[in-house]
Wavefront OBJ file of the C-alpha trace (Angstrom):
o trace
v 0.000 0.000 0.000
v 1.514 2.996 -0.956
v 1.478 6.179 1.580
v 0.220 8.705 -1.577
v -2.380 6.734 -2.134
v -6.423 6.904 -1.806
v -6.357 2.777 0.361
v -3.783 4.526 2.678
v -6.058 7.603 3.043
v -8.905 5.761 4.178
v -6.453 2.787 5.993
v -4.714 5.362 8.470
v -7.181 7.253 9.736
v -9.499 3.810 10.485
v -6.629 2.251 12.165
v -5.658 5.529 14.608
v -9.456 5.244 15.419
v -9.085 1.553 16.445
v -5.745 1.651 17.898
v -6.806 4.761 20.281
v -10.331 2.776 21.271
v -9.335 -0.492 21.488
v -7.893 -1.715 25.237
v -3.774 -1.965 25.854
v -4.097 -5.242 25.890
v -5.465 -5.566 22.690
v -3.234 -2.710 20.926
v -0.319 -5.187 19.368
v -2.343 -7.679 17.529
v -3.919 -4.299 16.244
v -1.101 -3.263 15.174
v 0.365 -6.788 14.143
v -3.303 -7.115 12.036
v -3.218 -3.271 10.243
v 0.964 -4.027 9.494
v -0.369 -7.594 7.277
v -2.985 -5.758 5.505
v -0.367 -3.045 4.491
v 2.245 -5.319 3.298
v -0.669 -7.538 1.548
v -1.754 -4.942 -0.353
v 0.921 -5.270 -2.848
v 1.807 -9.089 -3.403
v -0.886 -10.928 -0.835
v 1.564 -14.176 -1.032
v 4.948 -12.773 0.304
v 3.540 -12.239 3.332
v 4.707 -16.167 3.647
v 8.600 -14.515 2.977
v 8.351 -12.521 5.522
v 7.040 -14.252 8.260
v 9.507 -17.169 7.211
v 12.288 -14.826 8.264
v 10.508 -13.648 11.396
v 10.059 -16.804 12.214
v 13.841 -18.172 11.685
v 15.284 -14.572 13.768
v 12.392 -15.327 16.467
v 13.548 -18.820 17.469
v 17.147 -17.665 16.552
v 17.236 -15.010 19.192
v 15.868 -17.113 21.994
v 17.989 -19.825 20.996
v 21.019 -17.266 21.333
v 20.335 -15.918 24.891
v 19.536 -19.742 26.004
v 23.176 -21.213 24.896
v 26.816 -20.499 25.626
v 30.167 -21.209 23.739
v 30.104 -22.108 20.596
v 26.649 -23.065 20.098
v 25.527 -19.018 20.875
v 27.790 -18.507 17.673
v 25.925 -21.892 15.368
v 22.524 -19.809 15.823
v 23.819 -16.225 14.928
v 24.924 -17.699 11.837
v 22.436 -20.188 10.899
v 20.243 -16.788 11.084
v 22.364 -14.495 9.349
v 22.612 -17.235 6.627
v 19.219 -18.351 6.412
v 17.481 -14.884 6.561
v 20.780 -13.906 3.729
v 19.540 -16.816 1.876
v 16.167 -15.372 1.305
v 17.421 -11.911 0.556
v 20.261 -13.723 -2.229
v 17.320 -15.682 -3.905
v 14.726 -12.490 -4.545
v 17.016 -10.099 -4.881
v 20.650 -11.566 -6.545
v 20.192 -15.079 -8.392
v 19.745 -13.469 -11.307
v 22.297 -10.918 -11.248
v 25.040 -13.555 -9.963
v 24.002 -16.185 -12.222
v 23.725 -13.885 -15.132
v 27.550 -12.725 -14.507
v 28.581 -16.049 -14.022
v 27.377 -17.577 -17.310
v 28.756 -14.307 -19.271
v 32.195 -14.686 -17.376
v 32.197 -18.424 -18.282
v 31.561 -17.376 -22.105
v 34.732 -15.066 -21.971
v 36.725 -18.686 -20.882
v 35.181 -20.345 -23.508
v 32.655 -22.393 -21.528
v 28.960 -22.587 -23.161
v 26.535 -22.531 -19.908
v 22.769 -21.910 -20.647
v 21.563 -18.952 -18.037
v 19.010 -19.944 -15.803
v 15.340 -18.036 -16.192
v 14.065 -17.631 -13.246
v 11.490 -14.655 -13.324
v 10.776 -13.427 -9.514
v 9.114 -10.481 -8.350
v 11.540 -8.774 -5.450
v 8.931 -8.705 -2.399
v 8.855 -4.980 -1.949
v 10.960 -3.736 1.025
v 12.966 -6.835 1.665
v 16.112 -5.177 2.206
v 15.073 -2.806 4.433
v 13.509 -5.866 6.923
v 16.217 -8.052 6.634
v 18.480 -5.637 7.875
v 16.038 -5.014 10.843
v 15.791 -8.430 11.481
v 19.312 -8.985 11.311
v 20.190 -6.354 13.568
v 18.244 -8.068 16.427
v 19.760 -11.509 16.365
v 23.155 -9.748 16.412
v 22.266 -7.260 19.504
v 20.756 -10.644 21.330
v 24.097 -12.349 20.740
v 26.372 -9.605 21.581
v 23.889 -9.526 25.373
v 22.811 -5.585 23.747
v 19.330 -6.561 24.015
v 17.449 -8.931 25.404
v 15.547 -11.749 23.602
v 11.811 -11.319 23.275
v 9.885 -14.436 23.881
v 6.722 -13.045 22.964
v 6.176 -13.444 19.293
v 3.892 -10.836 18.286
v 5.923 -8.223 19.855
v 8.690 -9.123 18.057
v 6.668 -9.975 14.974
v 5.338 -6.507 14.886
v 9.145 -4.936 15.550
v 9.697 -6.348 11.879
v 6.469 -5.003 10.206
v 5.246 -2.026 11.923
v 3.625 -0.481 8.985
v 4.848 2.759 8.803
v 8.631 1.587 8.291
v 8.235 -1.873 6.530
v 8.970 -1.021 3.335
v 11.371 1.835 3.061
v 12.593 2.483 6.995
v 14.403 3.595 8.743
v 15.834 0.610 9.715
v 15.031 0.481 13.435
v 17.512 -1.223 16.333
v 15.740 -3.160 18.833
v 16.651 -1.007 21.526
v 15.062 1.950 19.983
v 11.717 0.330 19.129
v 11.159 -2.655 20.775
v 10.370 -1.771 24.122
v 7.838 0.703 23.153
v 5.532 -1.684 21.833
v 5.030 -2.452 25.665
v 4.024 1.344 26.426
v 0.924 2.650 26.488
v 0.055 5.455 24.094
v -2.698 7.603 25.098
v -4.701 9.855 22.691
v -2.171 13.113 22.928
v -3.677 16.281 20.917
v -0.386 18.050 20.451
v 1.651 14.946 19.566
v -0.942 13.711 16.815
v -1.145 17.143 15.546
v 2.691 17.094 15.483
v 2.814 13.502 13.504
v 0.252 14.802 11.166
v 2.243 18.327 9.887
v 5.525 16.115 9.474
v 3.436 13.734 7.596
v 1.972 16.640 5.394
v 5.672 18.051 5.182
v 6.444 14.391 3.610
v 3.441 14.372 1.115
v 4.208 17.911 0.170
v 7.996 16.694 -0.382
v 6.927 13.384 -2.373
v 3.983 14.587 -3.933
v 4.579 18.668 -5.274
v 8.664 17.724 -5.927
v 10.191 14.433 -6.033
v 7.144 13.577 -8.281
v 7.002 16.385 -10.749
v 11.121 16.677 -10.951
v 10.439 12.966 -11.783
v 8.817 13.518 -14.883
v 12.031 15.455 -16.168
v 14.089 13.109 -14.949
v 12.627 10.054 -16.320
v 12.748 10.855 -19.612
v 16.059 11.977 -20.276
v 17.312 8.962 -18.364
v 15.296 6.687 -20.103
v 17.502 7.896 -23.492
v 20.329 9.997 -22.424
v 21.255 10.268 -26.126
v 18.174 12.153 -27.686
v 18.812 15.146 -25.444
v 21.528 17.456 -25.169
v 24.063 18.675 -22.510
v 21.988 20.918 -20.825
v 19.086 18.709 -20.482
v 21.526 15.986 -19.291
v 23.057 18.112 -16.855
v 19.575 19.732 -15.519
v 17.833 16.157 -15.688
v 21.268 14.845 -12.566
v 20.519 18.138 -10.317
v 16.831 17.543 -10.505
v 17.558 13.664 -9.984
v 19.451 15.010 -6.585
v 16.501 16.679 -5.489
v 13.712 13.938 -6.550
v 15.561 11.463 -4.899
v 16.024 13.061 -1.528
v 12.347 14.557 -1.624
v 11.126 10.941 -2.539
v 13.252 9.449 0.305
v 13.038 11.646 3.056
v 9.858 12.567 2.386
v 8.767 8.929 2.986
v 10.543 8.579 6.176
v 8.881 12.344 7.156
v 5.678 10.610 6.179
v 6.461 7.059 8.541
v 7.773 9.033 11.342
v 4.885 11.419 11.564
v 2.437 8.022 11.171
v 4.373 6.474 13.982
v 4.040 10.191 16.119
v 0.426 9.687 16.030
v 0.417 6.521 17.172
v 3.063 7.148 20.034
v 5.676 5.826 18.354
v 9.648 7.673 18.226
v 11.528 6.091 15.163
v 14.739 7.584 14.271
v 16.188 10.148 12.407
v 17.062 9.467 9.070
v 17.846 12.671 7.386
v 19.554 15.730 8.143
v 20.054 18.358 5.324
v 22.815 16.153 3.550
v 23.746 18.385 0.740
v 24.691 21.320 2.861
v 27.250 18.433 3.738
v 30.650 20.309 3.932
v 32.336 16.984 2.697
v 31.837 13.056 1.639
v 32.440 11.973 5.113
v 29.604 14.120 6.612
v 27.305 13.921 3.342
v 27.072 9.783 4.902
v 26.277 10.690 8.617
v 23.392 12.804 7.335
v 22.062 10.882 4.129
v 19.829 7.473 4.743
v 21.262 7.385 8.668
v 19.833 4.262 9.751
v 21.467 2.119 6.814
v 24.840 4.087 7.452
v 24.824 3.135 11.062
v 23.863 -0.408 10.419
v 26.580 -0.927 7.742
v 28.733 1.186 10.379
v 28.188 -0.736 13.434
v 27.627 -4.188 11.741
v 30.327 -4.262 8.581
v 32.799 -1.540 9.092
v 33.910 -1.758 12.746
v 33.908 -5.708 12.921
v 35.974 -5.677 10.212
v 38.676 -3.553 11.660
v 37.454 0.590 11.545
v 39.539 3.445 11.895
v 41.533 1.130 14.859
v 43.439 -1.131 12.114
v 46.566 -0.272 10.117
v 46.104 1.784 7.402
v 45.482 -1.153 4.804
v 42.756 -2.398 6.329
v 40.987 1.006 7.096
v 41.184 1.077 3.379
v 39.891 -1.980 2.654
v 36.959 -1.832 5.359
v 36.096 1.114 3.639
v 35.919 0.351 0.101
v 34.190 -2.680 1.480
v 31.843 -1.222 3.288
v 30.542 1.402 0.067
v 30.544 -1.547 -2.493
v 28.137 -3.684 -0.233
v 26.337 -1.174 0.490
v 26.570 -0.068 -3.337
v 25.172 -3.303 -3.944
v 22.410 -3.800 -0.686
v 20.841 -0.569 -3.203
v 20.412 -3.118 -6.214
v 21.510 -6.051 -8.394
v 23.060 -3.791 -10.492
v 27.077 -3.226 -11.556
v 25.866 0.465 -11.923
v 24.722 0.332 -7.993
v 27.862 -1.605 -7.120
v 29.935 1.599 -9.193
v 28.395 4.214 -7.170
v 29.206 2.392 -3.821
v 32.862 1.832 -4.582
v 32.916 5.642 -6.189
v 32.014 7.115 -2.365
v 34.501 5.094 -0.660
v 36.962 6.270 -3.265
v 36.003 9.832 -2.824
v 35.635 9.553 1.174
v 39.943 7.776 0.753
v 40.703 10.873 -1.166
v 39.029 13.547 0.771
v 40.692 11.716 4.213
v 44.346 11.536 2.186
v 43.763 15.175 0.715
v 42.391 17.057 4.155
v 45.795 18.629 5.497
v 46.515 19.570 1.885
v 43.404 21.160 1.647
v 43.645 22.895 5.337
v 47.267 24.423 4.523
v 46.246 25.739 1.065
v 43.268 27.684 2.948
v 45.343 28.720 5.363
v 47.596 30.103 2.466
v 44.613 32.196 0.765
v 43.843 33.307 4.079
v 40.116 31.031 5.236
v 40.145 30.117 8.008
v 38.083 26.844 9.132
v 34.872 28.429 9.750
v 34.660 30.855 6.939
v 31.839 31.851 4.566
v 33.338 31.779 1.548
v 35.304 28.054 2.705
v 31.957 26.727 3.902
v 30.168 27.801 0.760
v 33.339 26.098 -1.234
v 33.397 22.501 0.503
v 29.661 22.383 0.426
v 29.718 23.295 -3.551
v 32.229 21.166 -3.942
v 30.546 18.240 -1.960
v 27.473 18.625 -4.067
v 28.766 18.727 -7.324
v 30.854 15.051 -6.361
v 27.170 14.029 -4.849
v 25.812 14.530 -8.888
v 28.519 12.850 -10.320
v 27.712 9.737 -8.004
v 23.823 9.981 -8.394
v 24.781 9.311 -12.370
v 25.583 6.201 -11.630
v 23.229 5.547 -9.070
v 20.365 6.579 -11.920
v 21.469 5.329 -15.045
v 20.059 2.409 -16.491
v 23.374 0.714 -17.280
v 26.818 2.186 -16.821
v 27.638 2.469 -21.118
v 24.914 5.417 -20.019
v 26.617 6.144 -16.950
v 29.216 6.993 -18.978
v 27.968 8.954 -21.852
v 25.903 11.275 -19.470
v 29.071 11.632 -17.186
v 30.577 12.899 -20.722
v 28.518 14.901 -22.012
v 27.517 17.347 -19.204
v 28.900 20.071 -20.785
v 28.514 19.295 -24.428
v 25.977 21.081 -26.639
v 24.481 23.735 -24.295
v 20.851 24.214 -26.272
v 18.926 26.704 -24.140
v 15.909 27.126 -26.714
v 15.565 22.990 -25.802
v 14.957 22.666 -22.181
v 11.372 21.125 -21.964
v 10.882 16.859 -22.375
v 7.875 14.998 -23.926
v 6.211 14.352 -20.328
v 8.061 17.688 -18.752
v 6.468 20.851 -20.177
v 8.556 24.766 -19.705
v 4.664 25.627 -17.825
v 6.062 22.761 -15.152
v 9.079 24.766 -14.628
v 7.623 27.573 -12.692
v 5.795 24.943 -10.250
v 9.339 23.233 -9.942
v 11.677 25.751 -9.021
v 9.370 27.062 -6.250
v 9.078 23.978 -4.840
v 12.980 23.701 -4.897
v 13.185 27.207 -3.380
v 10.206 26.770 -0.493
v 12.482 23.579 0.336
v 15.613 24.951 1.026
v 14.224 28.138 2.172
v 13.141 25.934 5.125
v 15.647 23.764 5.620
v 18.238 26.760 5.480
v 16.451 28.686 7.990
v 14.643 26.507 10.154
v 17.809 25.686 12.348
v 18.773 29.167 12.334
v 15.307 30.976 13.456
v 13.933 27.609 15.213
v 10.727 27.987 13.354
v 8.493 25.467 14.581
v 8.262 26.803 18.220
v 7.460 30.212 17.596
v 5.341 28.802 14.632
v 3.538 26.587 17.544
v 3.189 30.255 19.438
v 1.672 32.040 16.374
v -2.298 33.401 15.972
v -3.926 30.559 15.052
v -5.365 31.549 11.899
v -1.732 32.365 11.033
v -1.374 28.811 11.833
v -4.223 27.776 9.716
v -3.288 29.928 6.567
v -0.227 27.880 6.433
v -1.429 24.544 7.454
v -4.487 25.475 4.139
v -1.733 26.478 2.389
v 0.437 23.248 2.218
v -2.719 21.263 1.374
v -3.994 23.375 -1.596
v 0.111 23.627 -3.028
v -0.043 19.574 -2.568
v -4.002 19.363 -4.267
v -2.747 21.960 -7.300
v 0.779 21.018 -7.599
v 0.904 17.427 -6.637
v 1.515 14.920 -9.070
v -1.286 12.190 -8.254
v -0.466 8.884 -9.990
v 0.527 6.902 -7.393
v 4.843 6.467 -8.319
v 6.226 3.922 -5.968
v 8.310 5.571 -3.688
v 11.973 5.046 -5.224
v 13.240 3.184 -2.262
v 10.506 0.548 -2.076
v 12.698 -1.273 -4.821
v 15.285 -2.257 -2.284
l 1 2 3 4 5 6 7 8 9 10 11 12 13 14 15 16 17 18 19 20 21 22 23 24 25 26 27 28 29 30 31 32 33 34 35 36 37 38 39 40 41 42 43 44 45 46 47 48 49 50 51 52 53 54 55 56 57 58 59 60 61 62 63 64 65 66 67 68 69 70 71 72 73 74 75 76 77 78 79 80 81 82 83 84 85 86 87 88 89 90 91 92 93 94 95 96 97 98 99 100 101 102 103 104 105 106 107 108 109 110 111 112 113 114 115 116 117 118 119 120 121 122 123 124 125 126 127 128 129 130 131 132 133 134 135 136 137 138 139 140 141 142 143 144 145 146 147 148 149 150 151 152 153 154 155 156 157 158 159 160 161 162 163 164 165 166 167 168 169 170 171 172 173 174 175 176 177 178 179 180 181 182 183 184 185 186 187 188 189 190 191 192 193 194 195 196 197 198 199 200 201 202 203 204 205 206 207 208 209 210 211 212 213 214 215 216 217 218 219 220 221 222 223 224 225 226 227 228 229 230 231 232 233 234 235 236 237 238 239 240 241 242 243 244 245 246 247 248 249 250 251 252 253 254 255 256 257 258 259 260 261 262 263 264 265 266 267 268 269 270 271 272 273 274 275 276 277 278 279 280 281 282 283 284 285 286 287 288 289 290 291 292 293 294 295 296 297 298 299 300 301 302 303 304 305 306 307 308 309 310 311 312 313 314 315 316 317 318 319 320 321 322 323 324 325 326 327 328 329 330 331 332 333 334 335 336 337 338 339 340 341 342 343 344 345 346 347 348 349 350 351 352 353 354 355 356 357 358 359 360 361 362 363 364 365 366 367 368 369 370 371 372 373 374 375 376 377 378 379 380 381 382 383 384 385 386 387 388 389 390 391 392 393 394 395 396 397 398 399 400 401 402 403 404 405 406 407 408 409 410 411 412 413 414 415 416 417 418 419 420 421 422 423 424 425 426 427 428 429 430 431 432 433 434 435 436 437 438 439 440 441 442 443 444 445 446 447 448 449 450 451 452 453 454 455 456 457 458 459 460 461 462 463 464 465 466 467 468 469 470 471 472 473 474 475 476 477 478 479
C-alpha cells in the first residue's frame, strides 16, 4: 500500500481510530493485524517470505540468549545465513548467475543462463536488515531476547517503516511496543504536519522533478548537454524529496500513534564533505553498515590497509544492498573512493586555505566545501540513476557538451512545469536553510492561530494543485 495513495487515506485514519479505542491489551495484535494488511496490499503471497524470516530470527534469538560457547555462535549464523539466503534468492540469483554464465563465455565455456522470473517482495532489504540487527544485539547480550512473538513480529512489520525504513535497532523500538500510548492532541497534531511536510515533499517535488528526470534517463542520447546536466541536479533533489519525504511521512504516522523512530535525514547536501554527506544521508542504513560491517571488520583502529579496505568494502556492499546492479555496485565503490581521497587530501586542503587566508569556519570556505561536496554528490547519483553504466558513462561525458537553451522542456516535462518546480525547490531549502537558524516550529507553535491555519491550508492546496497524483512507488521501495 503505498502512503500517496487513496487505500492509505482511508487505511490510516481507520486504524488511529481503532488503535486509540481499542484496550492496551489488545493494541499489538492491532497493530500486528493493520501491518499484514499493508504489506498484503501489494503481493498478498509474500507475506509467507516474511514471516519465514521472522520466524527463523524469532527462534534464533531465543535460541542465542539460552546457549553459551560455541553453540551461541551456530545460531547467529544459521540466522544471518538463512534470513541472507532469502534476501540472495529475490534479490541476486539473477544478477550472480547472469555474470557467471557471461564470465564463463569469456573462458570459452557454453553454460545456458538460468530463467528464473521473480518479483523482489517490496521492502525486503530494508527488513532483513532489521531483522538482522536483532539476532546480532541478542548475541552480543545488547538486548534482550523477546519471547513473545507478536511483539517481536510486529518490531519487523510495523507499517509505517516496513517497506522503506528507517531501519530500526531493537533497543530503539522494541520496548515501546510495551508502552501505552494515550490519545495526545499536540503529539498527533505534530505527527500529522511532518506527515503533510512528507506528502508535500513526495507529492509537489520528487514527483514532478520525476517527470524530467525520467525521460532523459530513459535515453540519455536524444537530449543534449543541458538537459543531461539539468535532468542529474533535478535527480538530486527527486531522490532526496522521494526518500526523506517517505521517512517524514512514517515518522509522523508512527508520532500519532506514540511511536519515536529515528532520524534518518539531516540536510545532507549542505554536507561540507563526503564523510559528513554519509552521517546525514539514509542514517539508519549508514549506522547499520557502520556498526555491523565496518567496525567488525577492523574501523579506523586497524593499520592503514585495512581502514582502506573496510572502507571500500563497506561502500561496495552497500553499493550493492541498493540493487543487483554493476551500476549500484559503481556508485558504492565511487564514495569510498572519494571519502579515501578527501581523508588523504584534508591537510593539503587545510594548509592551502590557510595560504589564501580562510580560516576553518569561513563563509566563503563553507560555501566552497559544500559546492564542492554537491557537485561530487551529482557525479555519483549518475551512476546511481542510469540504467546501465555504457549510459553512466555517456551522461558523465557529455555534461557540458551542446548547451541548447531554446531545448529545455521533455515529452512528459512541459517549460509551464518549470515555474511549479523551481518554487518547490526554493520553499524547500528556504526551510531547511532557515529553520535551524530561526527555530521555526516553536514560535510557529506560538503564532495566531489563523496564522497557523493559513499555512497549514496552504500546504494542502500547493499539494491538491501542484501534486503529481499517480501513485509512483516511492523510489526506495525497490530495495
Amino acid at each position: 500500500m503505498l502512503f500517496n495513495s487513496l487505500e492509505f487515506a482511508v487505511f490510516f485514519p481507520v486504524v488511529c481510530c481503532l488503535y486509540f479505542a481499542t484496550p492496551h491489551r489488545a493494541r499489538l495484535p492491532l497493530l500486528l493485524v493493520a501491518s499484514c494488511a499493508f504489506y498484503m496490499a501489494f503481493i498478498p503471497a509474500y507475506i509467507l517470505i516474511l514471516f519465514v524470516t521472522i520466524a527463523i530470527d524469532y527462534f534464533a534469538g531465543i535460541r542465542i540468549e539460552n546457549t553459551e560457547g560455541r553453540a551461541r555462535k551456530t545460531w547467529l549464523i544459521v540466522s544471518i545465513l538463512s534470513t541472507c539466503m532469502v534476501l540472495f534468492v529475490f534479490k541476486y540469483f539473477d544478477f550472480f548467475t547472469g555474470n557467471f554464465v557471461g564470465l564463463a563465455h569469456l573462458v570459452g565455456w557454453s553454460l545456458p543462463k538460468p530463467v528464473v522470473h521473480i518479483i523482489l517482495p517490496i521492502g525486503l532489504s530494508f527488513h532483513t536488515f532489521q531483522s538482522l540487527s536483532y539476532v546480532i544485539e541478542v548475541y552480543y547480550g545488547r538486548q534482550k531476547a523477546e519471547h513473545n512473538f507478536i511483539p517481536y513480529a510486529t518490531y519487523v512489520m510495523f507499517f509505517p517503516q516496513l517497506v522503506a525504513g528507517p531501519i530500526e535497532r531493537p533497543q530503539n523500538l522494541l520496548h515501546q511496543f510495551y508502552e501505552q500510548h494515550e490519545f495526545d492532541y499536540d503529539r498527533i497534531t505534530a505527527g500529522l504536519k511532518r506527515m503533510a511536510w512528507g506528502f508535500f515533499k513526495k507529492l509537489v517535488v520528487a514527483d514532478r522533478l520525476a517527470l524530467y528526470v525520467n525521460d532523459v534517463y530513459a535515453a540519455p542520447r536524444n537530449f543534449n548537454g543541458l538537459q543531461i546536466t539539468l535532468a542529474t541536479f533535478f535527480f538530486a533533489y527527486q531522490i532526496y524529496c522521494d526518500f526523506s519525504g517517505y521517512s517524514d511521512i512514517a515518522l509522523g504516522a508512527a508520532q500519532v500513534l506514540g511511536f519515536k523512530l529515528m532520524e534518518n535525514f539531516n540536510t545532507p547536501y549542505y554536507s561540507r564533505s563526503i564523510s559528513e554527506f554519509w552521517h546525514r544521508w539514509h542514517i539508519s542504513l549508514s549506522t547499520w553498515f557502520r556498526d555491523y560491517l565496518y567496525i567488525p571488520m577492523g574501523g579506523s583502529r586497524a593499520g592503514l590497509p585495512r581502514w582502506v579496505l573496510a572502507i571500500m568494502v563497506t561502500f561496495t556492499v552497500s553499493g550493492l544492498w541498493h540493487g543487483a546492479n554493476w551500476t549500484y555496485v559503481a556508485w558504492g565503490a565511487l564514495n569510498g573512493v572519494y571519502l579515501l581521497v578527501g581523508v588523504a587530501t584534508k591537510n593539503f586542503r587545510d594548509r592551502f586555505y590557510g595560504v589564501v587566508g580562510l580560516g576553518k569556519d569561513n563563509f566563503a570556505r563553507r560555501c566552497v566545501a559544500v559546492g564542492t561536496t554537491f557537485a561530487l554528490t551529482l557525479g555519483a547519483w549518475v551512476l546511481f540513476r542510469a540504467r546501465n553504466l555504457n549510459d553512466a558513462g555517456y551522461i558523465l561525458t557529455h555534461w557540458f557538451s551542446h548547451w541548447n537553451f531554446s531545448t529545455i522542456k521533455t515529452p512528459q516535462f512541459q517549460l509551464k512545469y518549470f515555474p511549479a518546480a523551481i518554487a518547490g525547490l526554493i520553499a524547500l531549502e528556504a526551510i531547511q536553510l532557515l529553520q535551524p537558524k530561526f527555530s521555526f516550529a516553536p514560535r510557529f507553535a506560538r503564532s495566531p492561530i489563523f496564522l497557523r491555519w493559513a499555512v497549514y491550508m496552504a500546504v494542502v492546496f500547493s499539494v491538491i494543485l501542484f501534486g503529481v497524483f499517480r501513485q509512483t512507488q516511492f523510489i526506495y521501495f525497490q530495495f
